[in-house]
C-alpha positions in Angstrom: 307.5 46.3 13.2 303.5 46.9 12.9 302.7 49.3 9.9 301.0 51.8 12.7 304.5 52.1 14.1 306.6 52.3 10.6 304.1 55.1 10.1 305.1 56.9 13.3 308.4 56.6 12.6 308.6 58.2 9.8 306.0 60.8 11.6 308.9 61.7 13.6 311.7 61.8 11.1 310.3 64.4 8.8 309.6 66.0 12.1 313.4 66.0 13.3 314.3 66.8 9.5 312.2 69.8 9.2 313.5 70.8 12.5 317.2 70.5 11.4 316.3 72.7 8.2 314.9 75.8 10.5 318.0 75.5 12.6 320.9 75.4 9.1 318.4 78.3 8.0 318.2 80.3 11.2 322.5 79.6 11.7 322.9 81.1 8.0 321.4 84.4 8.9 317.9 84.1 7.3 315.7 85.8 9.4 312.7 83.8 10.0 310.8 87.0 11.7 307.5 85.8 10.3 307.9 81.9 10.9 308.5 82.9 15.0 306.6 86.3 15.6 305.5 86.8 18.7 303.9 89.9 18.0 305.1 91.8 20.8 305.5 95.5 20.5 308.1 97.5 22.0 307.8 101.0 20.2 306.1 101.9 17.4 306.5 105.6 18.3 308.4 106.5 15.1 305.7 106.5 12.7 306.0 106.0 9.6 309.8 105.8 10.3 312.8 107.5 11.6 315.3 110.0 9.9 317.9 108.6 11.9 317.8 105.2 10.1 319.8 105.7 7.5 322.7 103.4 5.8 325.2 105.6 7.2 323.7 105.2 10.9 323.6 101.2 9.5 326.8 101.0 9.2 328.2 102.5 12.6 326.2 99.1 14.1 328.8 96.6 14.9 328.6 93.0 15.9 328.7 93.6 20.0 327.1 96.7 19.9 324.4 96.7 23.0 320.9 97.5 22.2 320.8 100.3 23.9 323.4 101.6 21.9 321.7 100.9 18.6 318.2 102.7 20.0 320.9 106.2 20.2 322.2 105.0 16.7 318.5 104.8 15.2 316.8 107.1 18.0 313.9 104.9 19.1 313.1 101.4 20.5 311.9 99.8 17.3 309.6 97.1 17.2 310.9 93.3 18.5 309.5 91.5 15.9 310.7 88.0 17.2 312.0 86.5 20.2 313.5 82.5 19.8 315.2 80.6 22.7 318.4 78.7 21.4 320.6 76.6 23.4 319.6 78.1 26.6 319.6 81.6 25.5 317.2 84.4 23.8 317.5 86.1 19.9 315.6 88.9 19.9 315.0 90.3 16.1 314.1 94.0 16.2 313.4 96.3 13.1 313.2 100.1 12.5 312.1 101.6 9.3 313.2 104.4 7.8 311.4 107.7 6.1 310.8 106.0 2.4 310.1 102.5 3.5 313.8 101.1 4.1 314.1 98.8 7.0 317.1 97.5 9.2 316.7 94.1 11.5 319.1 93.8 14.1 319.6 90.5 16.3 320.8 90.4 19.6 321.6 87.7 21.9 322.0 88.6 25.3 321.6 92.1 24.7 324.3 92.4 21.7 324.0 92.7 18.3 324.8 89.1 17.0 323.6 89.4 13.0 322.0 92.5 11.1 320.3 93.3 7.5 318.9 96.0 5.9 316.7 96.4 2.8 316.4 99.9 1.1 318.6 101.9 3.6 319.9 105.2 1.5 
C-alpha cells in the first residue's frame, strides 16, 4: 500500500470514528443544538420568555406528548433550534425560556416528544 493511500485511510477512519462519537453522544441525550443549528426560527414572540414555562408546566410534558400539545403547555411556538435527519426520520429540538432566564428543550420525532431537559425551571 502507497503512503498517499495509508494516509487516506486513516483520513477516513478518524472520519467514521468522529462520526460514531456524535451518534453515542446524540443517543445519550446530549443535545448537540449548537453543533447542528439550522438557525431556523419558528416563534420568538414570547420575549424575553413565557410565564407559562415553569417546572410545574415541565413536568406535565410526557414522552409522546404532540407538539402541539406542548405549545398549549408552554403557550407559544418556541424557537426550533435544530433539525437532524436520523435513520430516515427528523429530530427537531425546540426551546422556550422562561421569565428569569430558565429554559426547557424538547425533542420530537415525528411530531412527539422523544427526550426533554430543562435548566433553571422554578
Amino acid at each position: 500500500m502507497t503512503r498517499t493511500a495509508k494516509v487516506w485511510l486513516i483520513v477516513v477512519l478518524v472520519a467514521v470514528v468522529l462520526l460514531l462519537c456524535c451518534v453515542v453522544t446524540l443517543a445519550a441525550g446530549i443535545f448537540l443544538a449548537g453543533v447542528f443549528n439550522v438557525g431556523d426560527v419558528i416563534d420568538v414572540a414570547q420575549g424575553p420568555g413565557s410565564p407559562n414555562v415553569t417546572l410545574a408546566n415541565y413536568d406535565r410534558i410526557q414522552v409522546g406528548t404532540t407538539h402541539q400539545e406542548v405549545v398549549a403547555i408552554f403557550g407559544g411556538a418556541g424557537v426550533r433550534t435544530a433539525q437532524i435527519k436520523t435513520v430516515g426520520k427528523w429530530l427537531e429540538f425546540y426551546t422556550w425560556m422562561d421569565t428569569a432566564n430558565g429554559q426547557a428543550t424538547v425533542v420530537f420525532k415525528e411530531g412527539r416528544v422523544t427526550k426533554k431537559s430543562q435548566n433553571g425551571l422554578r
